[in-house]
C-alpha beads as a LAMMPS data file, in Angstrom:
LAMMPS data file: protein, C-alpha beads

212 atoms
211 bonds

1 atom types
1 bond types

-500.0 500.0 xlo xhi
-500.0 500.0 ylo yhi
-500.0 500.0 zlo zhi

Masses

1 110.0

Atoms # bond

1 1 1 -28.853 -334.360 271.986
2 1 1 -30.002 -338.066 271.659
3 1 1 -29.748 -339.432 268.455
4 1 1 -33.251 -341.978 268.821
5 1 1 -35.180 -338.682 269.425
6 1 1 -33.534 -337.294 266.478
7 1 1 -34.106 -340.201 264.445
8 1 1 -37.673 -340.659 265.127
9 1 1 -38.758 -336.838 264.393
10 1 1 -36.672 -336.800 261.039
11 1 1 -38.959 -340.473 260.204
12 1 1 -41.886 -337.926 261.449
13 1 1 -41.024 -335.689 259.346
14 1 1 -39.928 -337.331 256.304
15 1 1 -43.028 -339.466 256.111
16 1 1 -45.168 -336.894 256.768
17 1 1 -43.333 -334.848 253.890
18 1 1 -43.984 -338.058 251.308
19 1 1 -47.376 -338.309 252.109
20 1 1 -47.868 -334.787 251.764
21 1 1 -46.743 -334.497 248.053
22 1 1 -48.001 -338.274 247.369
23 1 1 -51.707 -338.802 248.130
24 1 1 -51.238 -342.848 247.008
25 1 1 -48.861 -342.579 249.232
26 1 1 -50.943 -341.138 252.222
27 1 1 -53.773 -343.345 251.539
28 1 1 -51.818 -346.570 251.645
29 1 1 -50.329 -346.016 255.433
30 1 1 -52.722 -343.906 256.948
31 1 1 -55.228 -346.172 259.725
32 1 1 -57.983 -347.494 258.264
33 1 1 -60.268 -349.377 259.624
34 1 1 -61.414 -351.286 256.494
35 1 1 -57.969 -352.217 255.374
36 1 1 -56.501 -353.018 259.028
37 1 1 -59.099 -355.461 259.491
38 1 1 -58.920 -356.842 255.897
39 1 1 -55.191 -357.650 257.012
40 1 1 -53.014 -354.594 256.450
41 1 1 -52.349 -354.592 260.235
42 1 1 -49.037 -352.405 259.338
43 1 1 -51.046 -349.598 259.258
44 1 1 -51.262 -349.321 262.787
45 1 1 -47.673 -348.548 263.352
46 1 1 -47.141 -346.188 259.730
47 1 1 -49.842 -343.896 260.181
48 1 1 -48.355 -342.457 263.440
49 1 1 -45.579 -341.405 261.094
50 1 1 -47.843 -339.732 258.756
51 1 1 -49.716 -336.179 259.338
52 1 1 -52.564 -334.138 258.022
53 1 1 -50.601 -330.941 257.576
54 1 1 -47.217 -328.833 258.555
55 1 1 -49.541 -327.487 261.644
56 1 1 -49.885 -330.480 262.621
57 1 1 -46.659 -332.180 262.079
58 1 1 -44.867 -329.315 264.115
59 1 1 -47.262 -329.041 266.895
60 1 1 -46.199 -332.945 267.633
61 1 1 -42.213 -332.936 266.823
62 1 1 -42.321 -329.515 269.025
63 1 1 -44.179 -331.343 272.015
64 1 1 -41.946 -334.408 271.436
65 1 1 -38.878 -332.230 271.466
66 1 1 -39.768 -330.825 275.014
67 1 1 -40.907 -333.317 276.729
68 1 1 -38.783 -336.445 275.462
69 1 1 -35.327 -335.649 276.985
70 1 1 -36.961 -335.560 280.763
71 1 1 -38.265 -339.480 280.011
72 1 1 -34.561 -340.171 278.455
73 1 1 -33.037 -338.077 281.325
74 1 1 -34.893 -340.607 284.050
75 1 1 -35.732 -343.545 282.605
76 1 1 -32.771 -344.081 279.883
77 1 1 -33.143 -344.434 276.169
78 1 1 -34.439 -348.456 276.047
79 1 1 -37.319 -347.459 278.145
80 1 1 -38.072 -344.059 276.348
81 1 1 -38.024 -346.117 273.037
82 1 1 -40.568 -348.698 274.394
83 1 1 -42.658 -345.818 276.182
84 1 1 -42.601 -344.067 272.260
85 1 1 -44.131 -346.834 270.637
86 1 1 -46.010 -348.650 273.026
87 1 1 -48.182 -345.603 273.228
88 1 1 -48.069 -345.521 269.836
89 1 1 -49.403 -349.045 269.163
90 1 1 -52.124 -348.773 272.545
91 1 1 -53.498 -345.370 270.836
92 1 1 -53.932 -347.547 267.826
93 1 1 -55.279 -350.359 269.680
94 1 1 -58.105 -347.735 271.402
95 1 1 -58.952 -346.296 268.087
96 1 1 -59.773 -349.759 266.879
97 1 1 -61.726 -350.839 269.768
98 1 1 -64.155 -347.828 269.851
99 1 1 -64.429 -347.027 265.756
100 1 1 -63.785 -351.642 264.737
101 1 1 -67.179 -351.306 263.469
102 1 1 -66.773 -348.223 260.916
103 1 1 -64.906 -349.639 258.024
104 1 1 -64.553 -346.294 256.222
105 1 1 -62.318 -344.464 259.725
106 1 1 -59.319 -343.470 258.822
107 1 1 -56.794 -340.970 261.139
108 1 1 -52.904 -339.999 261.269
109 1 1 -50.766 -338.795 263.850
110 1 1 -47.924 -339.310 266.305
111 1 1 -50.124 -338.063 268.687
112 1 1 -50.976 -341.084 270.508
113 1 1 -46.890 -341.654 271.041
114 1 1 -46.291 -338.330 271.592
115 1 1 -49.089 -337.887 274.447
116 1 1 -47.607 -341.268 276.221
117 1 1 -44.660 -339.294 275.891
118 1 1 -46.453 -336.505 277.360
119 1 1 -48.275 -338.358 280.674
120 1 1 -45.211 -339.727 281.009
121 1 1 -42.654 -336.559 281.496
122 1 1 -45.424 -335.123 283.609
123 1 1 -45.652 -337.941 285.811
124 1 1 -41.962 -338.216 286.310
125 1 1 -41.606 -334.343 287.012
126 1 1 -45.229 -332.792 287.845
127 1 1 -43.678 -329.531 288.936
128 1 1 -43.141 -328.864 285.144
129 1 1 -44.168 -325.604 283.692
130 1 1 -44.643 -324.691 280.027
131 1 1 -44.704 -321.404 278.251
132 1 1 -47.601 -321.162 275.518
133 1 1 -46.565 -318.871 273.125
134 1 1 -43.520 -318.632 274.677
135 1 1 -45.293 -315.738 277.661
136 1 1 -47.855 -317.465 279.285
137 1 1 -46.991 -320.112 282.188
138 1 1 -49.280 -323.317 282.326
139 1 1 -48.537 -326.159 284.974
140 1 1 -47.289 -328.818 282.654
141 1 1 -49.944 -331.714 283.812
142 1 1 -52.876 -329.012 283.286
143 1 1 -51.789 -328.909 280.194
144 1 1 -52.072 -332.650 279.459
145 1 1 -55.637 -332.919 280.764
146 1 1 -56.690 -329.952 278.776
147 1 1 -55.199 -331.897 276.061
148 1 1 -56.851 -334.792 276.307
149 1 1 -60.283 -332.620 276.925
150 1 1 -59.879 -331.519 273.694
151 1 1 -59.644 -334.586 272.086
152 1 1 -62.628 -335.583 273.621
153 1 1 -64.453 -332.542 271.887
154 1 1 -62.410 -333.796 268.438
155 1 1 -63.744 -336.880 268.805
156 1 1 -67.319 -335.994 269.118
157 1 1 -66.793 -333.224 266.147
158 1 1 -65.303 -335.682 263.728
159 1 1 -64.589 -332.828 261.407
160 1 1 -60.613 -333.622 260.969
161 1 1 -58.506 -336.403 260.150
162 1 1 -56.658 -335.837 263.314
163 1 1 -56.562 -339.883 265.480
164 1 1 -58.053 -337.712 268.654
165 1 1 -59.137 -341.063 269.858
166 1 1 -55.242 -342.291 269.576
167 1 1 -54.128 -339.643 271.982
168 1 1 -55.994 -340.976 274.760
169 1 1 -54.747 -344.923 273.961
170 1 1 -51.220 -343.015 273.662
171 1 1 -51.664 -341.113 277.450
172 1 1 -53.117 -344.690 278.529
173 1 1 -49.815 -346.246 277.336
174 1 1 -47.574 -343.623 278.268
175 1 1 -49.331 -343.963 282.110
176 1 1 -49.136 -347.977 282.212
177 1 1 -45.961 -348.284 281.295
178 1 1 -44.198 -345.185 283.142
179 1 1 -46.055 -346.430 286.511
180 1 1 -44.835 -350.265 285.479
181 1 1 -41.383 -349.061 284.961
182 1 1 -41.210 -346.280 288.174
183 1 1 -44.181 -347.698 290.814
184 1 1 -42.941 -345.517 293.410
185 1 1 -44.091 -342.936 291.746
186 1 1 -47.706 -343.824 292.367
187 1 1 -46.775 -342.708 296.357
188 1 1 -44.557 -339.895 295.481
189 1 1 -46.650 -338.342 292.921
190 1 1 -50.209 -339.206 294.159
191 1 1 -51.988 -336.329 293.634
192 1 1 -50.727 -336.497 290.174
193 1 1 -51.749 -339.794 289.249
194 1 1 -54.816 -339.109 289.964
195 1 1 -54.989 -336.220 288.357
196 1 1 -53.565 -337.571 284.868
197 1 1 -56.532 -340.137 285.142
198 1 1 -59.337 -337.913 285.443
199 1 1 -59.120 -337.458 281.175
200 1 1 -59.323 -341.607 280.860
201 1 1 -61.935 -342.237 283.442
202 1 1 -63.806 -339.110 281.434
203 1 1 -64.040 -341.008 278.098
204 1 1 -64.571 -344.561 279.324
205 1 1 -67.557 -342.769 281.049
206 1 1 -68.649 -340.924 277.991
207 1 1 -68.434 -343.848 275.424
208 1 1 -70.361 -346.170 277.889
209 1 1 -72.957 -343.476 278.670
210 1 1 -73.348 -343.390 274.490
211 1 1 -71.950 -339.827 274.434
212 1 1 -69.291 -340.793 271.802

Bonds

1 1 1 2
2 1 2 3
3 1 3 4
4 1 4 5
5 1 5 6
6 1 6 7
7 1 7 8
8 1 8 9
9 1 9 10
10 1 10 11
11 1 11 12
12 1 12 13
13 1 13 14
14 1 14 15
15 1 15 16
16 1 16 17
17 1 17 18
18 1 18 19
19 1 19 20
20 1 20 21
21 1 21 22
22 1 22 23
23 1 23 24
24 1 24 25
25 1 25 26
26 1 26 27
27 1 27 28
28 1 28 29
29 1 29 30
30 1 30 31
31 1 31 32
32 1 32 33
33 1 33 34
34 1 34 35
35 1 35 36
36 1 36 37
37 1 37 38
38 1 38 39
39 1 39 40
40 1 40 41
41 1 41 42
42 1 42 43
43 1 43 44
44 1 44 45
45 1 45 46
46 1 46 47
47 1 47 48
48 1 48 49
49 1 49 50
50 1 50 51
51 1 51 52
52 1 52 53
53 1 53 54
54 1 54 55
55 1 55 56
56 1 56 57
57 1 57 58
58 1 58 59
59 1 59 60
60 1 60 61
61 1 61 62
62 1 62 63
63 1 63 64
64 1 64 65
65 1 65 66
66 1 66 67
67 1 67 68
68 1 68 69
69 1 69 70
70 1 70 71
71 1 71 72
72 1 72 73
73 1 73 74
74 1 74 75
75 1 75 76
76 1 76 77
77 1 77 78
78 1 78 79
79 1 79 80
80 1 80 81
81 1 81 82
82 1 82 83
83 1 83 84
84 1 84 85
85 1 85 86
86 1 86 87
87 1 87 88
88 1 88 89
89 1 89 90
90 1 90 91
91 1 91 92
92 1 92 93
93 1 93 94
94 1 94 95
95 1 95 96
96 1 96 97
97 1 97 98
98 1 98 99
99 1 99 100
100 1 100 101
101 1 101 102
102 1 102 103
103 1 103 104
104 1 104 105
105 1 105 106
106 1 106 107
107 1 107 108
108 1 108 109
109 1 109 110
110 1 110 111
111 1 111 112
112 1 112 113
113 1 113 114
114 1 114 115
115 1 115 116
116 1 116 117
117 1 117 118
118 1 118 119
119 1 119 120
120 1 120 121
121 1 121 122
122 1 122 123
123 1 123 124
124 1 124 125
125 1 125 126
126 1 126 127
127 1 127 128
128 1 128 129
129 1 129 130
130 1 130 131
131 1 131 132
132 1 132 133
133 1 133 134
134 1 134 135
135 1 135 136
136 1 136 137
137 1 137 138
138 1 138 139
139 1 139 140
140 1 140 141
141 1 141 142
142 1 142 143
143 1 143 144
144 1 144 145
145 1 145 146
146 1 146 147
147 1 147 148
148 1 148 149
149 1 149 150
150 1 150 151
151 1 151 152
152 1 152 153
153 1 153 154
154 1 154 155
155 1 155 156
156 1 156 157
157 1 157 158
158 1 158 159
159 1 159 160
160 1 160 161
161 1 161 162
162 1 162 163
163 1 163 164
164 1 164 165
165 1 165 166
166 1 166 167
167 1 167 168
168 1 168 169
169 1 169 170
170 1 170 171
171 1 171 172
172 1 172 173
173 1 173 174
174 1 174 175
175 1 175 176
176 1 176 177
177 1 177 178
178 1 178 179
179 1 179 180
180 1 180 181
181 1 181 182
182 1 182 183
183 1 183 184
184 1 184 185
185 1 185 186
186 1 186 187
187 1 187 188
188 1 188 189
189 1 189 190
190 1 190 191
191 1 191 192
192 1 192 193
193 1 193 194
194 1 194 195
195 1 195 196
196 1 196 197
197 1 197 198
198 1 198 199
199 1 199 200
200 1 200 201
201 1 201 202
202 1 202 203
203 1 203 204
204 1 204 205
205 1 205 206
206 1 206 207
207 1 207 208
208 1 208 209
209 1 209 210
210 1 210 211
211 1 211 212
């Protein structure tokens, strides 16, 4: 058991659990666009510590939980940590770029971190299968693009306060920095490289056709 990953899902979940029970609280470290760009640049890093609901919370801590140890397990704990939050801080990076101009956006989540956490564990072991619900098998990198599908569809909905557009500056982060840190793997995992990009070319193609 590795005491960072423990670390960072008890700061997950007992920042989630404040903001819960303290709305003042919620509002004054959840991303907004109004207040980042007035200066509170902070933001940025607390709201990925924050979450809209238990649901929610879980869902992330649970995907963190199984997918973490194979990054730790190849890459080490240094490179995990820098892999955590610098898909953390790209997802918030992306969010600003394509909402900088509505001042009243505002999104939480570790999703961005946890989906660079994500890209990254399937990257370094494609042959990875999950069990949703705990019966039915799904190839691990399937579901990452299906994840990052649906937060194209959350982004075009707009009817959470779930940072959908994070996820895709976290799997952009989690990609970058896995393929900076292990380049080989862009020959022995081809197929899958490729694969894990289809999601990102899909959006960049989206917001520049308008479709955003």
């Amino acid at each position: 058991m590795n005491t960072i990953l423990v670390g960072i899902i008890i700061a997950n979940v007992l920042f989630s659990y404040k903001g819960f029970n303290d709305y003042a609280f919620f509002r004054k470290y959840e991303f907004h666009v109004g207040s980042i760009r007035a200066g509170e640049q902070i933001r940025m890093l607390t709201s990925g510590f924050l979450h809209v609901d238990i649901m929610h919370l879980v869902f992330n801590m649970f995907t963190l939980w199984c997918f973490a140890p194979v990054v730790i397990q190849w890459l080490g704990t240094i490179s995990f940590i820098l892999i955590y939050f610098g898909s953390l801080i790209f997802g918030s990076l992306l969010t600003m770029l394509f909402h900088k101009n509505d001042y009243n956006y505002r999104a939480v989540g570790a999703s961005g971190a946890v989906t660079g956490v994500l890209y990254s564990a399937i990257l370094l072991e494609p042959n990875m299968t999950l069990g949703i619900y705990g019966i039915i098998p799904i190839p691990a990198y399937l579901f990452g693009i299906l994840y990052l599908l649906y937060s194209i569809y959350g982004m075009k909905a707009k009817n959470d306060n779930i940072g959908h557009t994070a996820h895709f500056g976290g799997a952009i982060g989690g990609y970058l920095i896995t393929l900076i840190k292990e380049p080989s793997l862009i020959v022995d995992h081809t197929l899958m490289t490729i694969l894990l990009a289809i999601p990102i070319i899909i959006l960049f193609g989206m917001a520049k056709l308008g479709k955003l």
